[in-house]
C-alpha positions as a LaTeX table, in Angstrom:
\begin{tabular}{lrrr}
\hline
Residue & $x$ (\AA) & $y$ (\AA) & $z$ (\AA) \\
\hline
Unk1 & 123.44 & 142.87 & 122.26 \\
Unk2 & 125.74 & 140.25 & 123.61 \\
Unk3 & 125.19 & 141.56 & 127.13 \\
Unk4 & 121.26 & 140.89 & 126.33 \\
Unk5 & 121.99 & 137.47 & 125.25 \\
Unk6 & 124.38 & 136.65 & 128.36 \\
Unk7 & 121.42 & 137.60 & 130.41 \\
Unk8 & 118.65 & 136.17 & 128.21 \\
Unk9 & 120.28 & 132.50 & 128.72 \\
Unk10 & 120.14 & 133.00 & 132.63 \\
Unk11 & 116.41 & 133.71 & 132.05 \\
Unk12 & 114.80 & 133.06 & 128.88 \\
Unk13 & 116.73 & 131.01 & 126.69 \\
Unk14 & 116.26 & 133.19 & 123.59 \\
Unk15 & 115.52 & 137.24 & 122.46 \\
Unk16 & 112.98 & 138.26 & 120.60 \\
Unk17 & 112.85 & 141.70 & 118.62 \\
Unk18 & 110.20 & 142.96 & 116.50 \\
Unk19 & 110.75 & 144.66 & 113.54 \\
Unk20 & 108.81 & 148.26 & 112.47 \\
Unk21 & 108.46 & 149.60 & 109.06 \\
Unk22 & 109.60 & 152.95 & 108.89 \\
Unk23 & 105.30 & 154.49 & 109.62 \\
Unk24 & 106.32 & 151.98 & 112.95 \\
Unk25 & 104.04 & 149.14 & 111.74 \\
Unk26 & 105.34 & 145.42 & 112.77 \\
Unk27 & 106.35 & 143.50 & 109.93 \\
Unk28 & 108.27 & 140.49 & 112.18 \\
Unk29 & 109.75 & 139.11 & 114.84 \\
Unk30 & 112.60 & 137.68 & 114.83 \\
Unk31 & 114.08 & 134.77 & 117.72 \\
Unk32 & 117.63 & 134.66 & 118.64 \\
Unk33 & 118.32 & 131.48 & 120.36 \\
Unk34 & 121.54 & 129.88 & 121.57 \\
Unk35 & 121.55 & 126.95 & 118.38 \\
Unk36 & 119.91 & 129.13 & 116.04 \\
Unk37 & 117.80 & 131.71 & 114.68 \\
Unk38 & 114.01 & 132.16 & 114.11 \\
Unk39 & 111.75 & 134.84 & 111.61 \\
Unk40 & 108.27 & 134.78 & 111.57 \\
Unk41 & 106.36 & 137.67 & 109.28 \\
Unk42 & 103.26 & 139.21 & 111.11 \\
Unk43 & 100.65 & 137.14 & 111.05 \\
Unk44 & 102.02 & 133.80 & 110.25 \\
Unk45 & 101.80 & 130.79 & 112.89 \\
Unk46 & 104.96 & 129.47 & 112.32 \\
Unk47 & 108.85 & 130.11 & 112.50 \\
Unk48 & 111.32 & 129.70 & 109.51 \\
Unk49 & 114.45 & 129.29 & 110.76 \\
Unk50 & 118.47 & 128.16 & 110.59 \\
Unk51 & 121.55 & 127.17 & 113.09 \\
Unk52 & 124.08 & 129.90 & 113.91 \\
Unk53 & 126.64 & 128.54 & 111.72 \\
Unk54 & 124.29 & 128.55 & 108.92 \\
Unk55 & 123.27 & 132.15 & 109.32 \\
Unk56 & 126.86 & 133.31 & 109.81 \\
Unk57 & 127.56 & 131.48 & 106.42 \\
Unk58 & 124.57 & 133.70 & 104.96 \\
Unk59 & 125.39 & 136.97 & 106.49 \\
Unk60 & 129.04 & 136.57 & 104.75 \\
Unk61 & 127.50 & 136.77 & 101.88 \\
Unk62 & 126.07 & 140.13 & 102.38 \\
Unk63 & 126.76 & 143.94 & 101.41 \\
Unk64 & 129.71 & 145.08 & 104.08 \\
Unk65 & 128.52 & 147.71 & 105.61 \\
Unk66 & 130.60 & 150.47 & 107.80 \\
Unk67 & 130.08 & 149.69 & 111.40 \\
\hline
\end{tabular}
């Protein structure tokens, strides 16, 4: 992914991904953007979002996982 984001700066500015429930139905999107990054559920209008460092700070937090 951080060959997608090198690019996406040269042209976009940010990614976006959707994300598929396992029948492949969208449930979001989210927006990865060089301050920050953005969720929005299907349907909704608007973005939630939170600054890199704050994210980072979240994902610490989380189960660790194998890679």
């Amino acid at each position: 992914m951080a060959n997608q984001l090198g690019r996406c700066k040269q042209y976009k500015k940010h990614l976006d991904l959707a994300f598929l429930d396992a029948s492949g139905k969208k449930i979001g999107e989210i927006r990865i953007k060089p301050n920050g990054i953005l969720w929005a559920s299907k349907g909704q209008k608007g973005w939630r979002g939170m600054s890199l460092p704050k994210f980072a700070k979240l994902m610490e937090r989380g189960k660790k996982q194998q890679k």
